[in-house]
N, C-alpha and C positions, 0 to 999 in steps of 0.2 A: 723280710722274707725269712721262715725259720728252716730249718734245716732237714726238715721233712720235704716242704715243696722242692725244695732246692735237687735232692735227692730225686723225687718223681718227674722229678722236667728231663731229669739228666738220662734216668734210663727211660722215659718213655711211658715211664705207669701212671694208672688212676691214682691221686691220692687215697683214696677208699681203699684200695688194696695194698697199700702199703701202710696205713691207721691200722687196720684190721690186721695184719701180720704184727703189728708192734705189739697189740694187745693179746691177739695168739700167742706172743713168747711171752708175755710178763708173765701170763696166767699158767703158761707149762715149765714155765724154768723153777718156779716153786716143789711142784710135783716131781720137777726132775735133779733138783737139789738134794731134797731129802734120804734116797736111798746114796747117792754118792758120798753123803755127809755120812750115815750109819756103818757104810765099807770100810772108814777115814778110821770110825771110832769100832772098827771090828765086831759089830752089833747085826752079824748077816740071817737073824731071825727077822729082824727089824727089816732090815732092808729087803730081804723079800716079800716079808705084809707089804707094804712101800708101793712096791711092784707091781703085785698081784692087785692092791685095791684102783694103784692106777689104771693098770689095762682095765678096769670094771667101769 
């Protein structure tokens, strides 16, 4: 048993909806990586493009 079902038995959930949420954050931790990482190296032209094209 891996560590997903084990997780959705515990609180109650579909598997589905807890796959689906793991893939929801892989794919926005990137987009929300990027303007944190430009604040880091003081590049706040950059990290507002960042911003601005992610809310788009």
């Amino acid at each position: 048993m891996d560590n997903t079902t084990v997780v959705t038995r515990y609180l109650g959930l579909s598997e589905l909806i807890i796959s689906l949420t793991i893939v929801a954050m892989g794919t926005s931790l990137p987009v929300l990586a990027a303007p944190i990482t430009d604040m880091y190296k003081h590049e706040n032209d950059i990290m507002l493009e960042n911003i601005i094209a992610a809310a788009n």
